[in-house]
Structure formats: C-alpha cells, structure tokens
C-alpha positions as CSV (number, residue, x, y, z in Angstrom):
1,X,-28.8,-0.4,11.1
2,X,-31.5,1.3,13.2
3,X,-31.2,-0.2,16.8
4,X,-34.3,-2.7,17.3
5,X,-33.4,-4.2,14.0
6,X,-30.1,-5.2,15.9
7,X,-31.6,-6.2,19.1
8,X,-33.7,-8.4,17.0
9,X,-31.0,-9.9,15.0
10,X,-28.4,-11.1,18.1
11,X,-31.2,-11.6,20.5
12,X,-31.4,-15.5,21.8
13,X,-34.4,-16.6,20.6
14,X,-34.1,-19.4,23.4
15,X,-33.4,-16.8,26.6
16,X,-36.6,-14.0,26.4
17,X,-34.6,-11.2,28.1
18,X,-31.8,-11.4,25.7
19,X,-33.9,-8.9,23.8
20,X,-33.9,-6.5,27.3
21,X,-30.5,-6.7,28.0
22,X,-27.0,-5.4,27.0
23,X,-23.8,-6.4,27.4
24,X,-21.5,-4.1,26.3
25,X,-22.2,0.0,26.3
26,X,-19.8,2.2,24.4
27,X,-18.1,5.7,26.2
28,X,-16.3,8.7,24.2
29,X,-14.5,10.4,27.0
30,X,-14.4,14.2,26.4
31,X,-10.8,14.1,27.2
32,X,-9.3,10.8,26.1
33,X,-6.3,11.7,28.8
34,X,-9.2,10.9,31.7
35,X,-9.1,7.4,30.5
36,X,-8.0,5.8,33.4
37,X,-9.1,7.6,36.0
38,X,-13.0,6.8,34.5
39,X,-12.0,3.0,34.5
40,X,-11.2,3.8,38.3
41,X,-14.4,5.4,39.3
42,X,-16.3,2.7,37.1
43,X,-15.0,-0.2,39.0
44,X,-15.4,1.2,41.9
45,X,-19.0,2.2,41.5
46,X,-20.3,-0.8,39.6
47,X,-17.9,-3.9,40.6
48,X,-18.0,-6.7,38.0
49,X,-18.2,-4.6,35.5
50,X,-15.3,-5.1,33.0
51,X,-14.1,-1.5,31.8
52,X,-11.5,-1.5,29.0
53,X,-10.4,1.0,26.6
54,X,-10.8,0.5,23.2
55,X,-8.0,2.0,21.0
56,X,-5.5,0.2,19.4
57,X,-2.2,-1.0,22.2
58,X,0.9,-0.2,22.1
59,X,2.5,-3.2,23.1
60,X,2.4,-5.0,20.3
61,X,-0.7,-7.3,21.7
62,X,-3.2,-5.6,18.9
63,X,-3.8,-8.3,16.4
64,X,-4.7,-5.7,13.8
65,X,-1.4,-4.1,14.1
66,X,0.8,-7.7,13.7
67,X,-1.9,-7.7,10.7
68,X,-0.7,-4.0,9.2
69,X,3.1,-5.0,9.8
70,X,2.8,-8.0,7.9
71,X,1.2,-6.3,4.8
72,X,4.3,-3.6,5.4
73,X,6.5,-6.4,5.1
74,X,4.5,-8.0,1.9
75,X,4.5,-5.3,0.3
76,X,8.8,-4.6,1.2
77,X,9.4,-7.8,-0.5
78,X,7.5,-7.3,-3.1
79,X,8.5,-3.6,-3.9
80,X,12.0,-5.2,-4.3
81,X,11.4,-8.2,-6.2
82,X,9.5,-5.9,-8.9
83,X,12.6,-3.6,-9.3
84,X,15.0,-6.3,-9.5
85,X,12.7,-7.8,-12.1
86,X,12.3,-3.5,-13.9
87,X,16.3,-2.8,-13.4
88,X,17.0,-6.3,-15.8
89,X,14.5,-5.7,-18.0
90,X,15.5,-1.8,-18.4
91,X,19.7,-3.2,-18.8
92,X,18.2,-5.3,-21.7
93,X,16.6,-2.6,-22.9
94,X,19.7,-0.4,-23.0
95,X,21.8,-3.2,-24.4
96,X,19.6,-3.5,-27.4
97,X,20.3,0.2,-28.1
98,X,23.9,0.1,-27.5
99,X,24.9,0.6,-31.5
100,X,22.5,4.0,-31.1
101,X,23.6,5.1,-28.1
102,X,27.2,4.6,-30.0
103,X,25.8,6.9,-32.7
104,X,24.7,9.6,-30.8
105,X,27.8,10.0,-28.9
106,X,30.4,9.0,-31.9
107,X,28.7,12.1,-33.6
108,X,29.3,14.4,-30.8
109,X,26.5,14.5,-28.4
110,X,27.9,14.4,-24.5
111,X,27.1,11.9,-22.1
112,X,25.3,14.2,-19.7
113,X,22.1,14.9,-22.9
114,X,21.9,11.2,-23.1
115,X,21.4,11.2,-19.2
116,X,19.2,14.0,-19.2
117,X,16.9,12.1,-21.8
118,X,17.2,8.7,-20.0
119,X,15.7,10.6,-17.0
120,X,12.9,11.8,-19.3
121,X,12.6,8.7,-20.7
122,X,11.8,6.9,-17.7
123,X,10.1,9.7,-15.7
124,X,7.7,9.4,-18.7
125,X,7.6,5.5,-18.3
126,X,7.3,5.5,-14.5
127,X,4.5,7.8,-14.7
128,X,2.1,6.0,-17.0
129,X,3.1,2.6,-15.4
130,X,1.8,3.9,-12.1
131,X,-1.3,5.6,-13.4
132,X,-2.2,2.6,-15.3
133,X,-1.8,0.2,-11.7
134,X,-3.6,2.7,-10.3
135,X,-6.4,2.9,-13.0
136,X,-6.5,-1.0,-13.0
137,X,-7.1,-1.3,-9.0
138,X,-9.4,1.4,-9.1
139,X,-11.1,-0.9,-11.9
140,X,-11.3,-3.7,-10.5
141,X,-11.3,-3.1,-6.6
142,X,-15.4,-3.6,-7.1
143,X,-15.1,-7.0,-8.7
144,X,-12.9,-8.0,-5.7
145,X,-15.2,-7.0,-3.1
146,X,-17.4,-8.7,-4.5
147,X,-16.2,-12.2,-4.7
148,X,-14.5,-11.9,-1.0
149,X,-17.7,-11.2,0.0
150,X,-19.7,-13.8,-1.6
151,X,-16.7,-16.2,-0.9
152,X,-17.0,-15.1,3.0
153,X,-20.5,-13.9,3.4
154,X,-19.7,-10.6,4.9
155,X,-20.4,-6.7,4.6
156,X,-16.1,-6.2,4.8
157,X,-14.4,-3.8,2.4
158,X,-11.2,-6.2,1.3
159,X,-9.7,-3.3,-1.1
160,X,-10.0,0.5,-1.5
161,X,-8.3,2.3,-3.5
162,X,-8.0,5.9,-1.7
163,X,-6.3,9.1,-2.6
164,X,-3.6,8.6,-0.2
165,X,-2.9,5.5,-1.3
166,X,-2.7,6.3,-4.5
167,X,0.0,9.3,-4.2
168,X,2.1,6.7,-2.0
169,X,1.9,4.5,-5.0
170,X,3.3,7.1,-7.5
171,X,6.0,8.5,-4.9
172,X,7.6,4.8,-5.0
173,X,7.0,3.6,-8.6
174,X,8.5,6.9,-10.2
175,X,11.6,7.0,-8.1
176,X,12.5,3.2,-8.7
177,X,11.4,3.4,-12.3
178,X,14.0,6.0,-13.1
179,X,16.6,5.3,-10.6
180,X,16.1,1.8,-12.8
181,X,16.3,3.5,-16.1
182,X,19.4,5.7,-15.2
183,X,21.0,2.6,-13.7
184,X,20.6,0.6,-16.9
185,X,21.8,3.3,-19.2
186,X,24.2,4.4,-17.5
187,X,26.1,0.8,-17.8
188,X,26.4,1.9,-21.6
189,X,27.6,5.6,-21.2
190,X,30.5,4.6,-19.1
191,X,31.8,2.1,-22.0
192,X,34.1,3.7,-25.0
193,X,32.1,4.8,-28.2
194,X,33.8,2.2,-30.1
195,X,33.2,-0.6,-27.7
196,X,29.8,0.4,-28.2
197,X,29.9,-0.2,-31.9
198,X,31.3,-3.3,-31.4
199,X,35.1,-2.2,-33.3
C-alpha cells in the first residue's frame, strides 16, 4: 500500500489535520545493541515523546509469545493422543497376524528378520502417512484462508504450510510411527511360537 493511499484511509475525516500528522515513526537502529542509549538521547531531546522498542520481550509480557506456547502445548497434547490412538491400532494390527507371524518363525525365520521388516514396514507406513498430511494441508491451506478471512474480514494468513514446517512434520510422524509399529510387534515376538498358534 503506497503511502497517501494510507493516509487517506486512517485519516479522521472529522479532524482536517489528521491527514498532516503522524503518530507513530518507525527507527532500524544500525546496531540493534544502541537501543537504549537512542531511547536516552530521544527523550531527552524531544520530551513527551514515547520511545519503545519493538521486538518481541523477554519477560514473558509478549502476548504473541503466550500465543506460540499455547499452540506448543496444543500441538504436545495432541502429538500424544494420536500415538496412543496409532500404538492401539498398530497392537490390533499385530494381533490379527499372530498365526503368521507363528508361521514364519515355527518355520525357522529369527526374530531379529521379523524386526528388521516391522521397521520397514512401518518406515514405509510412517512415510506416506506424513506426506499425505502434508499433501492435504498443503491442499487445503487456501480454502482455509479463505473462509477465516471472509469469516473475519481481514488480509491475515491463518495457515501456511512452509518447508520447515513441513520437515518438522516428518521428523515426528516417522519416529512415532515406527517406534509404534516395533512396539506393537514386538508384543508378539516375545510370546512362544506355539502360543502364537494358539496350541
């Protein structure tokens, strides 16, 4: 937005010299570490002006950052409700091939191949789970915007989908998905061959 477009859109139509006058002026220090010594010389040189910086505190004051911590701890709880939910459905998943896994190993093949292709198994699994989440966000992020900002009336971005996020995405799904697949097979290997065929 070119600058008199903006004067003209938050001037006060009622007060004429809105349109002449500012109330707020913006400063990039060329060394950020001068910071406070400029609010110094600014206060004293122009009193009644109100000189603040404007990165994020530290304190813990920043609204934004209670914001961030409370989508850290969304996303916690809901990170470990969705394995809890993948580690029972990949035990029932190993229980319905209990008689095979029986098989394999009555006919000779050690515990350690089985592992080996569990891991496969669910690397393979974990892997096309999380590009597909990622495929479907990446889908659908538009359609989202969208709607939060016809819903709101506003210009905000409410999703986007970014490399980074992405690669975060796969460095936690694949992990759980075959720490969950190993976990659930594994309650099979350790049981006898005929326990496993039900003799």
């Amino acid at each position: 937005m070119h600058l008199p477009d903006l004067v003209a859109m938050t001037a006060d139509p009622a007060e004429p010299s809105s349109a002449e006058s500012i109330t707020a002026i913006n400063v990039r220090l060329a060394n950020p570490g001068a910071a406070a010594a400029f609010v110094t010389a600014i206060t004293a040189r122009a009193p009644g002006v109100a000189v603040r910086p404007t990165v994020r505190a530290r304190d813990g004051s920043d609204p934004f950052a209670v914001l961030e911590r409370f989508h850290v701890a969304v996303a916690i709880v809901t990170v470990l409700g969705s394995t809890a939910f993948l580690l029972a459905l990949m035990v029932m998943r190993a229980e319905e091939r209990r008689e095979t896994i029986g098989i394999i190993r009555l006919i000779g093949v050690s515990q350690r191949t089985i592992l080996l292709e569990v891991l496969a198994e669910g690397l393979l699994i974990a892997a096309a789970g999380a590009v597909f989440g990622i495929l479907l966000a990446i889908a659908t992020q538009g359609a989202v915007n969208q709607f939060f900002q016809w819903r709101y009336d506003t210009a905000l971005v409410f999703v986007r989908v970014t490399r980074s996020i992405a690669l975060q995405s796969i460095a936690v799904s694949v992990p759980l998905g075959i720490l969950a697949g190993l976990v659930g097979s594994w309650t099979l290997l350790r049981r006898d061959v005929l326990a496993l065929l039900g003799r």
